[in-house]
C-alpha positions in Angstrom: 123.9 -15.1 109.8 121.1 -14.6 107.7 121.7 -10.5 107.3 124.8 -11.3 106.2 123.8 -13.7 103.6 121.6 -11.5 102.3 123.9 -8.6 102.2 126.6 -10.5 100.4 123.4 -11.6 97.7 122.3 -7.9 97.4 126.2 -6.4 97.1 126.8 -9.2 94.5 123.9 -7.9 92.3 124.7 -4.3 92.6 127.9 -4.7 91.7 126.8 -7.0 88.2 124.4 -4.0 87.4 127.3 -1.6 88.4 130.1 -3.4 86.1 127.6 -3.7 83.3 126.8 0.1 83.0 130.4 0.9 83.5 131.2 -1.6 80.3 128.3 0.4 78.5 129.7 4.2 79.2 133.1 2.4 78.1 131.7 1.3 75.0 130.2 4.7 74.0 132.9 6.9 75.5 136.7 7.5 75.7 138.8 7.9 78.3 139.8 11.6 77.6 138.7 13.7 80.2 139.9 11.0 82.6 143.3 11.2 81.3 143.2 14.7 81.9 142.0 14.5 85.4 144.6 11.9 86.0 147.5 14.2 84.5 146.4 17.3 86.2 145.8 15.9 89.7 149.1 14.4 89.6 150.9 17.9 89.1 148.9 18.9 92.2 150.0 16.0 93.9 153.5 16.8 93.3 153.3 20.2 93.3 152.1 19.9 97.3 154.9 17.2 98.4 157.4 19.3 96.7 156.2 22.1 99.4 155.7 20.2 102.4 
């Protein structure tokens, strides 16, 4: 019971560290290359059902 106490505490601190960096890069970048990504991996995805 205790381990997973402790590993609920130690998840919930990573993840407030994790979501504040994450609000930093946001702050100081765009989403631009993302979009990209997004757009391009989606023509792939279509691209290999249209295939199969």
């Amino acid at each position: 019971m205790f381990l997973l106490l402790l590993g609920t505490f130690v998840a919930f601190v990573v993840s407030l560290f994790a979501i504040k960096a994450l609000l930093n890069y946001v702050k100081s970048h765009d989403f631009t290359i993302f979009g990209w990504y997004r757009i391009i991996l989606g023509i792939f995805v279509i691209i290999f059902f249209y295939v199969i």
